[in-house]
C-alpha positions as semicolon CSV with decimal commas, in nm:
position;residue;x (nm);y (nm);z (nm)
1;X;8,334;34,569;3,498
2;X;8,185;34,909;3,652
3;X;8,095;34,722;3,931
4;X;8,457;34,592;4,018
5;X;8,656;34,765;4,280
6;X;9,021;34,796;4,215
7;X;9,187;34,485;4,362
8;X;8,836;34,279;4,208
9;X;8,963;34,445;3,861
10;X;9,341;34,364;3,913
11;X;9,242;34,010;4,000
12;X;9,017;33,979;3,673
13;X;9,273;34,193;3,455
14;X;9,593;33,934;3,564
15;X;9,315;33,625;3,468
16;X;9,292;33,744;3,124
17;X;9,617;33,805;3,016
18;X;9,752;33,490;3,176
19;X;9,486;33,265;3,325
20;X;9,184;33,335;3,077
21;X;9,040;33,002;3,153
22;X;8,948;33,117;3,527
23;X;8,856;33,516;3,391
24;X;8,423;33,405;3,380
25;X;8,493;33,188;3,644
26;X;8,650;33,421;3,907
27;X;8,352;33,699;3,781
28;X;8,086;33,443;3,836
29;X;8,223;33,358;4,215
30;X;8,260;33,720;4,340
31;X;7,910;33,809;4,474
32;X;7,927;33,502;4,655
33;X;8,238;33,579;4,778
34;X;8,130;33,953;4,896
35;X;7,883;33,815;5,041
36;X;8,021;33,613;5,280
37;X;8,301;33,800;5,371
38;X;8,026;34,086;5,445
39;X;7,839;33,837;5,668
40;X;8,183;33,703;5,794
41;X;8,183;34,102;5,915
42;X;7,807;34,111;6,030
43;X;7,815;33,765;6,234
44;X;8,164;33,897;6,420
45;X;7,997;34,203;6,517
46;X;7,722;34,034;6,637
47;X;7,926;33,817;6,864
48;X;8,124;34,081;6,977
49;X;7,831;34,327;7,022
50;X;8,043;34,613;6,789
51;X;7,785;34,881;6,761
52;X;7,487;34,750;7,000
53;X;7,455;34,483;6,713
54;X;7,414;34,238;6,960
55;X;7,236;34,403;7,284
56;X;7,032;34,634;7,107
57;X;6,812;34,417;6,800
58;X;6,419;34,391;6,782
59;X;6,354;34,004;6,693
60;X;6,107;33,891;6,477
61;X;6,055;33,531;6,404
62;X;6,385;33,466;6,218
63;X;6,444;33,845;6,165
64;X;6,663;34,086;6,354
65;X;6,718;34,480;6,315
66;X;6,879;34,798;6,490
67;X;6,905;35,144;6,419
68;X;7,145;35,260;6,276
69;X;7,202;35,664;6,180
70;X;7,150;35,555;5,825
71;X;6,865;35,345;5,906
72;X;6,718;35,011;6,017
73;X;6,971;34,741;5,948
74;X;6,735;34,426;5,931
75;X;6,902;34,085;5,860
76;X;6,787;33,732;5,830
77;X;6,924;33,492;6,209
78;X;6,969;33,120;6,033
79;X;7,087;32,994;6,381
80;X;7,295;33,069;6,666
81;X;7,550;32,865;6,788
82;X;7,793;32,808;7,098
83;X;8,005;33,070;7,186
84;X;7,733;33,293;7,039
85;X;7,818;33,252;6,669
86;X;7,556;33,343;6,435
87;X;7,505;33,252;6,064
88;X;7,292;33,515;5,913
89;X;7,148;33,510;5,587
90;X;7,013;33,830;5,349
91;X;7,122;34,178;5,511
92;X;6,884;34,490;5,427
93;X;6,931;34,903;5,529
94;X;6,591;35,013;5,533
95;X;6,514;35,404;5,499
96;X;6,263;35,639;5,449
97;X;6,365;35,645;5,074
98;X;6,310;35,221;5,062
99;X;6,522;34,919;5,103
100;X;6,862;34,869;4,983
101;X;7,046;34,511;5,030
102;X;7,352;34,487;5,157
103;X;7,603;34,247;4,915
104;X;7,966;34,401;5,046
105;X;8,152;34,447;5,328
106;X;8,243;34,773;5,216
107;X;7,890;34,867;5,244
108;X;7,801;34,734;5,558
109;X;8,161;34,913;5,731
110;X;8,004;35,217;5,587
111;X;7,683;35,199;5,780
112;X;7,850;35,071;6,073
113;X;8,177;35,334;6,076
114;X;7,883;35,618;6,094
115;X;7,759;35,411;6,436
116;X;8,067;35,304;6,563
117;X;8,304;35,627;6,632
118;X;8,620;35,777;6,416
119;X;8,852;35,669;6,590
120;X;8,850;35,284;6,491
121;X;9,039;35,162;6,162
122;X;8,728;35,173;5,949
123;X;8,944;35,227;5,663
124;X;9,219;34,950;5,746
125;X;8,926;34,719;5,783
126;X;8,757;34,772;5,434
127;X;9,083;34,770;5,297
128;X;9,129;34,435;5,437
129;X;8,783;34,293;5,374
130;X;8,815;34,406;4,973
131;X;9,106;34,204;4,951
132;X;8,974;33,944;5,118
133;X;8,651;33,925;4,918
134;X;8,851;33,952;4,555
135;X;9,066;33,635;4,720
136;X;8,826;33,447;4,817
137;X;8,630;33,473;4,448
138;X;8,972;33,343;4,315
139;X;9,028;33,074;4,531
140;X;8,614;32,961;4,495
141;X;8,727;33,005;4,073
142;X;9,007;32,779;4,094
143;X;8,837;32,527;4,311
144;X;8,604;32,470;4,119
145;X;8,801;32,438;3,827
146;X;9,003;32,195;4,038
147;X;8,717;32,019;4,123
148;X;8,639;31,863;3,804
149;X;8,966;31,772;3,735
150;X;8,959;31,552;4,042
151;X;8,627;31,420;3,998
152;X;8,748;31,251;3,674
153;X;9,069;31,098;3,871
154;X;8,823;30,982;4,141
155;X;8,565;30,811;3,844
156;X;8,888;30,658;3,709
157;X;9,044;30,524;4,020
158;X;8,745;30,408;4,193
159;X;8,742;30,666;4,451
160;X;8,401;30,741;4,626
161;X;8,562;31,014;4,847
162;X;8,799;31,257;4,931
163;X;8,908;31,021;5,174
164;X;8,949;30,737;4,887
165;X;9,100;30,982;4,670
166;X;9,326;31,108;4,923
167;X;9,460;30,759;5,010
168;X;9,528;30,685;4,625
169;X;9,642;31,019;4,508
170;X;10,028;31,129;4,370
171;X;10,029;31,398;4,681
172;X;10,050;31,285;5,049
173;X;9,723;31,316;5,183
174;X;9,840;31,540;5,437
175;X;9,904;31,791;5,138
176;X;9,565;31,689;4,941
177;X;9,389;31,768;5,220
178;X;9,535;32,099;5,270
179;X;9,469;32,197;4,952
180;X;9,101;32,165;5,041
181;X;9,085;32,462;5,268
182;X;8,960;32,718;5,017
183;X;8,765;32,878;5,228
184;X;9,019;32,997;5,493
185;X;8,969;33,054;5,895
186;X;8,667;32,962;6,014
187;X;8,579;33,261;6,257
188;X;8,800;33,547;6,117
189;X;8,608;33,809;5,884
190;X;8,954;33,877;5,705
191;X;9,027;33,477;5,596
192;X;9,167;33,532;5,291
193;X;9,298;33,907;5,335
194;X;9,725;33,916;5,159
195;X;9,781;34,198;5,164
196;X;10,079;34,340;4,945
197;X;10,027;34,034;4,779
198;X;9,904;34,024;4,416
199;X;9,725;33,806;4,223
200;X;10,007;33,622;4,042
201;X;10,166;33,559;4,358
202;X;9,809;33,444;4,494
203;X;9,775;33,227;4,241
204;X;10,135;33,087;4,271
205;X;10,174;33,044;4,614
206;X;9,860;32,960;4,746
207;X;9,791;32,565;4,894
208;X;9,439;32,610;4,799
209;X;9,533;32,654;4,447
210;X;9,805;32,387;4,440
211;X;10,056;32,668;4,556
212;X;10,417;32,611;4,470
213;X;10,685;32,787;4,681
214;X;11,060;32,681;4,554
215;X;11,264;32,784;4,876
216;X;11,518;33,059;4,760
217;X;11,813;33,057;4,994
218;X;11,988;33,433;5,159
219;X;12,354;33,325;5,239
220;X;12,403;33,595;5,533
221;X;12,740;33,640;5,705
222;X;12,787;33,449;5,978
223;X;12,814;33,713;6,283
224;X;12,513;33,857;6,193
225;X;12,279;33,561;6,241
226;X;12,107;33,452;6,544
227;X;12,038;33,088;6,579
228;X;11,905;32,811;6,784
229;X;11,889;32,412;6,769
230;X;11,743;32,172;6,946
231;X;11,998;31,888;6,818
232;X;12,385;31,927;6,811
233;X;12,479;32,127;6,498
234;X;12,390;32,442;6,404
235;X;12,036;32,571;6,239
236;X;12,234;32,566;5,849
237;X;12,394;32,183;5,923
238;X;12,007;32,141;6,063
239;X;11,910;32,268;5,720
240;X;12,141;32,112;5,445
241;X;12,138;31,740;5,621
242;X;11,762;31,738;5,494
243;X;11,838;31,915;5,210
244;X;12,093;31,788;5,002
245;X;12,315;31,942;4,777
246;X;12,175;32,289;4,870
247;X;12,512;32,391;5,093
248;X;12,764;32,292;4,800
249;X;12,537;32,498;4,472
250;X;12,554;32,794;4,737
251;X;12,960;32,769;4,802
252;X;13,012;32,737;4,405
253;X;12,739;33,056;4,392
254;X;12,963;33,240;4,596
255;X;13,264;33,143;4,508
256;X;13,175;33,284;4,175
257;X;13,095;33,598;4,296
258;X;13,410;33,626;4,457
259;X;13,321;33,587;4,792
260;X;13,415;33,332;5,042
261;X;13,169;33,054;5,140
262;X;13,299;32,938;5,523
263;X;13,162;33,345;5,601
264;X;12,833;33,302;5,494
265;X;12,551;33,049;5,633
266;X;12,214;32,993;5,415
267;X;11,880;33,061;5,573
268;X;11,595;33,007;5,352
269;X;11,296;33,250;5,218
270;X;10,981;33,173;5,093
271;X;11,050;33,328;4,712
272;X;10,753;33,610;4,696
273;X;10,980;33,748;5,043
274;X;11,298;33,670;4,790
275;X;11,162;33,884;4,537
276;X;10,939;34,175;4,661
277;X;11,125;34,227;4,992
278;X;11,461;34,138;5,080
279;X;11,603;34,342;4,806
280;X;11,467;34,673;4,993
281;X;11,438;34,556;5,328
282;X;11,823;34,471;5,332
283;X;11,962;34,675;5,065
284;X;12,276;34,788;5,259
285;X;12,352;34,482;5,394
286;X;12,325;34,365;5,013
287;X;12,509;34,642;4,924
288;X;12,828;34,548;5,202
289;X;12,775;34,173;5,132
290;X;12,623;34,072;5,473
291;X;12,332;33,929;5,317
292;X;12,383;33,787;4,915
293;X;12,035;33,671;4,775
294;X;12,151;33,329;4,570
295;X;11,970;33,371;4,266
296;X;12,105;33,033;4,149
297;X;11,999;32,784;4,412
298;X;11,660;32,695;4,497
299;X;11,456;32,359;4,626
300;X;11,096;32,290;4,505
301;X;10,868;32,326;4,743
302;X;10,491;32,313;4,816
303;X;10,285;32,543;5,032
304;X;10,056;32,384;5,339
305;X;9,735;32,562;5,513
306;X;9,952;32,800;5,699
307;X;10,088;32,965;5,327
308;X;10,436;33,026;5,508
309;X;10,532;32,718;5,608
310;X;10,641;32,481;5,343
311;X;10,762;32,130;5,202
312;X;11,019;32,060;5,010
313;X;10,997;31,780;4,772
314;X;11,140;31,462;4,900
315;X;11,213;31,547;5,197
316;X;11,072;31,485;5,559
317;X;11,094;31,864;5,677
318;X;10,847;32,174;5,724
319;X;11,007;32,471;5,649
320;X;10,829;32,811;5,825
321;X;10,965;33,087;5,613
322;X;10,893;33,484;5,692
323;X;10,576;33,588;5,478
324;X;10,573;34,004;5,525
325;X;10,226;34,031;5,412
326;X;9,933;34,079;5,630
327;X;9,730;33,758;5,680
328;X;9,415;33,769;5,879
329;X;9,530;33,989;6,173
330;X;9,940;33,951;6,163
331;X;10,177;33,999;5,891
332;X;10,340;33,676;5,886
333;X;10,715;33,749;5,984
334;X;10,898;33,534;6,231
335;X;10,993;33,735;6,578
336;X;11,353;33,644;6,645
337;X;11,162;33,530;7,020
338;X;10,956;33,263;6,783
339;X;11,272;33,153;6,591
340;X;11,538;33,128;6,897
341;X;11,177;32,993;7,155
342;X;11,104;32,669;6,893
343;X;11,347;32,398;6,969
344;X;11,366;32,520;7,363
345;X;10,962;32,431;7,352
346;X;11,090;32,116;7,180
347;X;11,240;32,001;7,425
348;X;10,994;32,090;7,700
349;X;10,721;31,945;7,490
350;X;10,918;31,633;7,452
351;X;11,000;31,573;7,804
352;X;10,627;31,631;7,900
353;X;10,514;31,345;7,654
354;X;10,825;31,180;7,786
355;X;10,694;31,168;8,120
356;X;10,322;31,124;8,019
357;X;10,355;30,749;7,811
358;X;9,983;30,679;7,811
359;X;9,942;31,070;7,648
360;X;10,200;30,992;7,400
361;X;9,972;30,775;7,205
362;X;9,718;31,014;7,110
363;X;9,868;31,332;7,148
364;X;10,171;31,371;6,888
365;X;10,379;31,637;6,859
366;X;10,542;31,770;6,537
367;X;10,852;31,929;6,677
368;X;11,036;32,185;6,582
369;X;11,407;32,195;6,507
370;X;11,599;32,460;6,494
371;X;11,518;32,861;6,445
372;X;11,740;33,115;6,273
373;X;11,690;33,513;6,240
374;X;11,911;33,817;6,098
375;X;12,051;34,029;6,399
376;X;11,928;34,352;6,230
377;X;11,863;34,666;6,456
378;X;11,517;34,714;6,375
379;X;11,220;34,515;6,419
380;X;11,153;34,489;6,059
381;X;11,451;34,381;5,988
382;X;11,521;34,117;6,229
383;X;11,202;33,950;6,147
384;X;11,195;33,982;5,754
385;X;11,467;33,684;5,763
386;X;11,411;33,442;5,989
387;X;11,314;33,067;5,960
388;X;11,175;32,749;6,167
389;X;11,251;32,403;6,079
390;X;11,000;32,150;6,147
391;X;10,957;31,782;6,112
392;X;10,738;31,666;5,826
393;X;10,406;31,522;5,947
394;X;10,497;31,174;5,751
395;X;10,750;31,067;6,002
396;X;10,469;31,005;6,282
397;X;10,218;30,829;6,025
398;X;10,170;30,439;6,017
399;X;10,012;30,260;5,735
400;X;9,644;30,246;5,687
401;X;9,669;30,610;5,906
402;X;9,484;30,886;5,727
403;X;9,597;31,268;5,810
404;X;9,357;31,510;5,784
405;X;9,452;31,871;5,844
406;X;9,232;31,995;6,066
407;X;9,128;32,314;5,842
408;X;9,020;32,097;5,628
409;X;8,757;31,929;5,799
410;X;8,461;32,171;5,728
411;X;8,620;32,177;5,376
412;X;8,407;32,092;5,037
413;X;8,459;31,695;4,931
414;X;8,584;31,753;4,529
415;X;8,409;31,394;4,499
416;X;8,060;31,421;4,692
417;X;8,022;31,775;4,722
418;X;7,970;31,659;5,148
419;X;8,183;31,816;5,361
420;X;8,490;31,614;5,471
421;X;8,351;31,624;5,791
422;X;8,067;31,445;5,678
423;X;8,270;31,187;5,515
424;X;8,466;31,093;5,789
425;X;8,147;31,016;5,997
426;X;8,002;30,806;5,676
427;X;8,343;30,615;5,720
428;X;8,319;30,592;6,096
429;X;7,986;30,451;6,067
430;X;8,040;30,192;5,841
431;X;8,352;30,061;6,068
432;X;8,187;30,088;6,392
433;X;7,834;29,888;6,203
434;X;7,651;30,226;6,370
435;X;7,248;30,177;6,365
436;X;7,211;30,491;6,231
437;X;7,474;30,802;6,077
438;X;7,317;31,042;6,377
439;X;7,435;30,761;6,614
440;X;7,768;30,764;6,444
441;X;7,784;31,072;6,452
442;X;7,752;31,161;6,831
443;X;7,981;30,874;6,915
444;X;8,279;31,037;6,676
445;X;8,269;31,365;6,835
446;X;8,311;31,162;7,165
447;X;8,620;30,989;7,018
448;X;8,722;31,268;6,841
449;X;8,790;31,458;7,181
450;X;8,895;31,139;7,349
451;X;9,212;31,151;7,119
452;X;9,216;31,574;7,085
453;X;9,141;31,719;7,484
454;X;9,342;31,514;7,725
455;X;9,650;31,674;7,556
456;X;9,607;32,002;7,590
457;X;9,465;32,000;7,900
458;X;9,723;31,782;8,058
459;X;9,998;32,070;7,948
460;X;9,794;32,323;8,101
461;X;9,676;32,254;8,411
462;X;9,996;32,008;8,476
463;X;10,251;32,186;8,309
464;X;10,134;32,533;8,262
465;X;10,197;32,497;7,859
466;X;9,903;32,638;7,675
467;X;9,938;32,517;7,303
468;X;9,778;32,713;7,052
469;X;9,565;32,414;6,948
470;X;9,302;32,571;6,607
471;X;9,234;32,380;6,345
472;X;9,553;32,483;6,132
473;X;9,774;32,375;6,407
474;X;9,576;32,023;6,454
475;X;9,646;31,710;6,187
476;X;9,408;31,490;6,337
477;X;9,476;31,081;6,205
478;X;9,201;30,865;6,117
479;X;9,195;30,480;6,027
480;X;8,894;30,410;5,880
481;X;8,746;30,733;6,026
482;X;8,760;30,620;6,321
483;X;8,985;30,940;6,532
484;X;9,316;30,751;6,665
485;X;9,546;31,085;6,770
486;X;9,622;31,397;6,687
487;X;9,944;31,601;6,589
488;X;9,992;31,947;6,656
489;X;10,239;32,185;6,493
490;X;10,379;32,477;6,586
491;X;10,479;32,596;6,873
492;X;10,459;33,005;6,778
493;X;10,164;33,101;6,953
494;X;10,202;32,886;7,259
495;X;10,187;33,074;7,592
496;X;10,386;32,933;7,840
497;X;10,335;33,003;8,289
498;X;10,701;33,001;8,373
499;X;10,511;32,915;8,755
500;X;10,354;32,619;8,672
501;X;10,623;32,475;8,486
502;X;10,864;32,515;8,695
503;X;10,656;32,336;8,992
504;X;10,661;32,052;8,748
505;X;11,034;32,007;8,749
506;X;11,101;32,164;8,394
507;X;11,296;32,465;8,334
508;X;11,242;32,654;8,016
509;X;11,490;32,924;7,888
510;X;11,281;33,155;7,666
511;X;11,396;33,453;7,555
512;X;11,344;33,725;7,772
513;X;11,025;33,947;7,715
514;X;10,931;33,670;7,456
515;X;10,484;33,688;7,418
516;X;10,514;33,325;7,490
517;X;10,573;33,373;7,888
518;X;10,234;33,476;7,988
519;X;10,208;33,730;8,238
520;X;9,928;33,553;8,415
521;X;9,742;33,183;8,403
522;X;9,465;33,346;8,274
523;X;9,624;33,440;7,929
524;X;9,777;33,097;7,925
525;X;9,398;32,921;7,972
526;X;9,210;33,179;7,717
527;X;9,501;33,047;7,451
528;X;9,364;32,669;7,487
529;X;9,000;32,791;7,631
530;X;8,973;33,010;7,255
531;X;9,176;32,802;6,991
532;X;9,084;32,409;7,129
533;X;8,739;32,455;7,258
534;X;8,584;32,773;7,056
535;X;8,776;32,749;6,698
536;X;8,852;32,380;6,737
537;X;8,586;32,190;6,856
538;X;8,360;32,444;6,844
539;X;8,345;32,384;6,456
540;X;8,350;32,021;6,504
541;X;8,067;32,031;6,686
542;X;7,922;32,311;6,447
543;X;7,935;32,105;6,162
544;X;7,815;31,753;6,336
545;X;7,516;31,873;6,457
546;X;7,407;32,097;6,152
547;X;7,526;31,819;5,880
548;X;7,264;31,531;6,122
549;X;7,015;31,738;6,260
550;X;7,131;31,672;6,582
551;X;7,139;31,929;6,895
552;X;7,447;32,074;6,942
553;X;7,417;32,080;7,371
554;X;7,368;31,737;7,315
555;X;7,731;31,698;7,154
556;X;7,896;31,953;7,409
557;X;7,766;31,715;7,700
558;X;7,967;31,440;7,537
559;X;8,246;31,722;7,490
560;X;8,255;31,775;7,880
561;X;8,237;31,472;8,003
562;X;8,573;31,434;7,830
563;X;8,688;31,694;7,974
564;X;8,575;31,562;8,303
565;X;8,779;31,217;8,277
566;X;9,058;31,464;8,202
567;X;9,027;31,619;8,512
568;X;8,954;31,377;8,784
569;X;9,257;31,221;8,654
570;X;9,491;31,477;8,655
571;X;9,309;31,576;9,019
572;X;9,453;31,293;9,155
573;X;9,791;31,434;9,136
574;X;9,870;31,618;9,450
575;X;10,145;31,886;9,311
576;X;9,830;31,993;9,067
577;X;9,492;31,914;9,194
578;X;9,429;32,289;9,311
579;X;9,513;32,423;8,954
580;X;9,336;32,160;8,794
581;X;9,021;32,270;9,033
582;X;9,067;32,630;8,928
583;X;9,113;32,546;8,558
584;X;8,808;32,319;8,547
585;X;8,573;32,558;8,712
586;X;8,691;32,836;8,453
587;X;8,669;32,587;8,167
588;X;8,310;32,565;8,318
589;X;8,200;32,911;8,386
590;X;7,821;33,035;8,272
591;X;8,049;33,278;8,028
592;X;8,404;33,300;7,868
593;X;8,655;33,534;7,695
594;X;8,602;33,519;7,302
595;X;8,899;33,685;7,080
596;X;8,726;34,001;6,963
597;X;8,853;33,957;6,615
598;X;8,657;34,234;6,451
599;X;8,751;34,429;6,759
600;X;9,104;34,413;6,693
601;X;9,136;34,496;6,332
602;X;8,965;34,811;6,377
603;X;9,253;34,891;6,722
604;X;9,517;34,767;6,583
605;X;9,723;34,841;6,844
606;X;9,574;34,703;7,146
607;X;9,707;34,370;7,083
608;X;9,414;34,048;7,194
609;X;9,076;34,178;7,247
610;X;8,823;33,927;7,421
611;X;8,461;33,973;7,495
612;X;8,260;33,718;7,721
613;X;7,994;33,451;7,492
614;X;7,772;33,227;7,693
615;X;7,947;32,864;7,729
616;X;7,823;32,513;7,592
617;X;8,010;32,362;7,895
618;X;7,849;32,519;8,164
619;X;7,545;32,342;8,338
């Protein structure tokens, strides 16, 4: 107990009034969980070279050190993988006085704030990285509590797999298999940072911990909302067609209080926003009945990979809700650009795949349907309550189609303890009557970006859409385990060349000064160069070649000639050839721009940081 920080001891504190059950459990996963979120720290340094860590170590056999002014940091180098990510292993200070190990990230932001300058966000960092590390022990707790529980349902339904127990289970498998990423991003040291957020509403909310999150509903006077809709209607007839009964409990709600309903039109909030910040955010607006929180109408709901974005029960809609607590780098608002941009990128998106047929059957997209914000004068509050609707994922599944969300593909397997990953190639093999699983193996990361590249880089070099295409944005489909397409959600973090697309024939009204018009192609190729080929694939490929001992160049060669089909074919079209020339020989380069994500938590307000890593593709 001595040993527990303050958020560790909040955490344990809330578990044993309310949650005893997971109180040993949650104290026998947190020096696990420091652990890696210190190593999280240390292998995004290295990458990034923060404090020499990278162009400055001695080597020795599977050793590395640099001095530091504390001492000689000396940590174990497991491997090294494309895009220059490590995996490290123990992490030492030694000093004149001896050798201390290095278990938290608090430690190890200590050693390298004294070599790194004052004026980064040292502070905001460890901040973040405690949090993180207390979250992550809870989530690991939980898990494995979970774990058992689904091992027995498995046993008794004959289940051999996640992938089995997926296809039998009371969820849709699109939610089961969200609820397997416990472990967060896959490249970001602060994964499983909330900040603001305690652990009840942890707990509640999270997917990875079979997170509930009932929609509450704001009804907001009309002429202060902002809306957009890709359909005929408005966002709230968007809304209550999917969700019915919600519009008439909210006109009796008001009614009762006196007001009258035809004013007001509902926009929904996720319920920790209902609770913790609407009431101060918008207390005067509360106060001259612009914005009435309904405390009387709700719609149960269940929380995906993304936390914000959620399902309500029995019906085919995603609902992305404005989350005002920091997640990995952003706080999770919704920019009124973001909410007015998504069904405008609807419809460009859908007349690309309109004009692309032979795309359209691997490359899916989840669309988005309408967007709604308050018109508030400050940022704050025009972002705090805002909303995106979103088809549900079910609508573009078949039978005997398997949706895997693509977070959850380096995930733990409840039933084998294999990745699901892994699984999927065991599945693959046994379809395809593979000679061996490493045979499988390299031949479903060849499929696997048969049915993931041509997509996104069709819209990029063609139509100058960069999607923001990471693993949480990705439900890859498998029959069998055998990849058949992909569908990608959400549209927030696209970045759009108003240049290119307008060569193509499409016009696209954004907002004006939205982040999604990039200034430059570059910024729209390092959004699909970083999130498709370094998060993406990158931990595809990760995970293939470490899980069957097979060489990883040996997967990226399979990985570019992909690409390479995608680009003679989209050569052939003279109004593109020369950009697809230029993209392909930057998609190529010797090096390319990483996101410096340990960069930009500690300068917060530089916006995207990206340092060059040496590139699988080149060669």
């Amino acid at each position: 107990m001595e040993d527990l920080s303050s958020g560790e001891l909040r955490v344990l504190r809330h578990l044993q009034d309310e949650r005893p059950g997971l109180a040993g459990r949650f104290l026998e996963a947190l020096g696990g969980a420091r652990r890696t979120v210190m190593r999280r720290l240390l292998e995004s340094a290295l990458r990034e070279d923060l404090c020499g860590l990278h162009s400055r170590p001695r080597g020795n056999g599977g050793l590395a050190s640099v001095s530091l002014p504390a001492g000689r940091l000396v940590f174990g180098v497991r491997s090294v993988h494309a895009f220059r990510r490590f995996e490290v292993g123990e992490v030492w200070l030694v000093t004149d006085g001896g050798l201390l190990q290095i278990r938290r990230a608090p430690e190890l932001i200590a050693l390298l704030g004294e070599a790194g300058g004052a004026t980064l966000a040292w502070d905001g960092l460890e901040r973040e990285l405690s949090n993180a590390g207390a979250n992550l022990a809870l989530a690991r707790a939980y898990s494995g509590l979970e774990g058992e529980r689904l091992r027995v349902r498995a046993a008794r339904l004959g289940a051999g797999s996640s992938l089995g127990l997926a296809a039998r289970g009371g969820l849709p498998a699109t939610l089961f298999f969200e609820r397997l990423c416990v472990e967060g991003h896959n490249l970001h040291p602060s994964a499983k940072t909330k900040l603001g957020m305690g652990p009840r509403a942890v707990l509640r909310h999270s997917p990875e911990m079979d997170g509930e999150a009932p929609l509450r509903f704001a009804a907001v006077r009309c002429d202060r909302l902002r809306w957009a809709s890709a359909a005929d209607g408005s966002f709230e007839e968007s809304l209550c067609a999917r969700l019915p009964g919600v519009r008439e409990r909210a006109e009796k709600e008001l009614a009762q209080a006196g007001m009258r309903p035809g004013d007001y039109a509902l926009v929904p909030v996720h319920p920790w926003q209902f609770e913790k910040v609407l009431p101060g955010v918008y207390a005067g607006e509360s106060a001259r009945r612009e914005v009435v929180l309904l405390r009387g109408t709700s719609v149960p709901a269940r929380a995906t990979a993304s936390f914000r974005t959620v399902v309500p029960e029995g019906s085919d809609l995603a609902v992305k809700v404005a989350v005002s607590s920091q997640m990995t780098s952003t706080t999770r608002s919704i920019s009124p650009q973001t909410a007015l941009n998504a069904p405008e990128l609807t419809r460009v998106i859908r007349e690309v795949v309109a004009r692309e047929p032979e795309l359209a059957r691997t490359f899916v997209p989840v669309c988005e349907l309408a967007g709604v914000h308050f018109a508030g004068d400050t940022g704050e509050k025009s972002r705090s309550l805002s909303a995106v609707l979103r088809e549900g994922v079910e609508r573009h599944l078949e039978p005997g189609d398997l949706p895997v969300a693509g977070c959850a593909l380096y995930a733990g397997s409840p039933v084998t303890g294999k990745s699901v990953l892994v699984e999927l190639v065991e599945a693959y093999a046994r379809t395809t009557r593979a000679a061996s699983l490493r045979e499988a193996a390299v031949a479903f990361v060849r499929e696997y970006a048969r049915v993931t590249v041509p997509g996104f880089l069709t819209l990029m070099s063609s139509y100058g859409v960069g999607l923001e295409g990471h693993l949480q944005n990705c439900v890859p489909v498998f029959r069998e385990g055998v990849p058949a397409r992909v569908l990608f959600r959400d549209w927030g973090g696209a970045r759009v060349h108003p240049g290119r697309l307008r060569r193509s024939g499409i016009e696209a009204k954004l907002v004006p000064g939205s982040l999604t018009l990039a200034d430059s192609v570059d910024e729209m190729r390092r959004k699909v160069f970083y999130t498709v080929f370094q998060n993406h694939l990158g931990e595809v490929a990760l995970q293939v070649s470490r899980s069957f001992d097979l060489p990883e160049p040996a997967l990226w060669r399979r990985i570019r000639r992909v690409c390479d089909a995608v680009f003679g074919k989209l050569a052939s079209r003279p109004a593109c050839a020369a950009d697809v020339l230029r993209d392909r020989e930057a998609l190529y380069a010797p090096e390319v721009p990483h996101k410096a994500l340990a960069r930009m938590r500690l300068q917060p307000g530089r916006g995207d940081l990206h340092v060059n890593v040496p590139n699988p593709l080149y060669g």
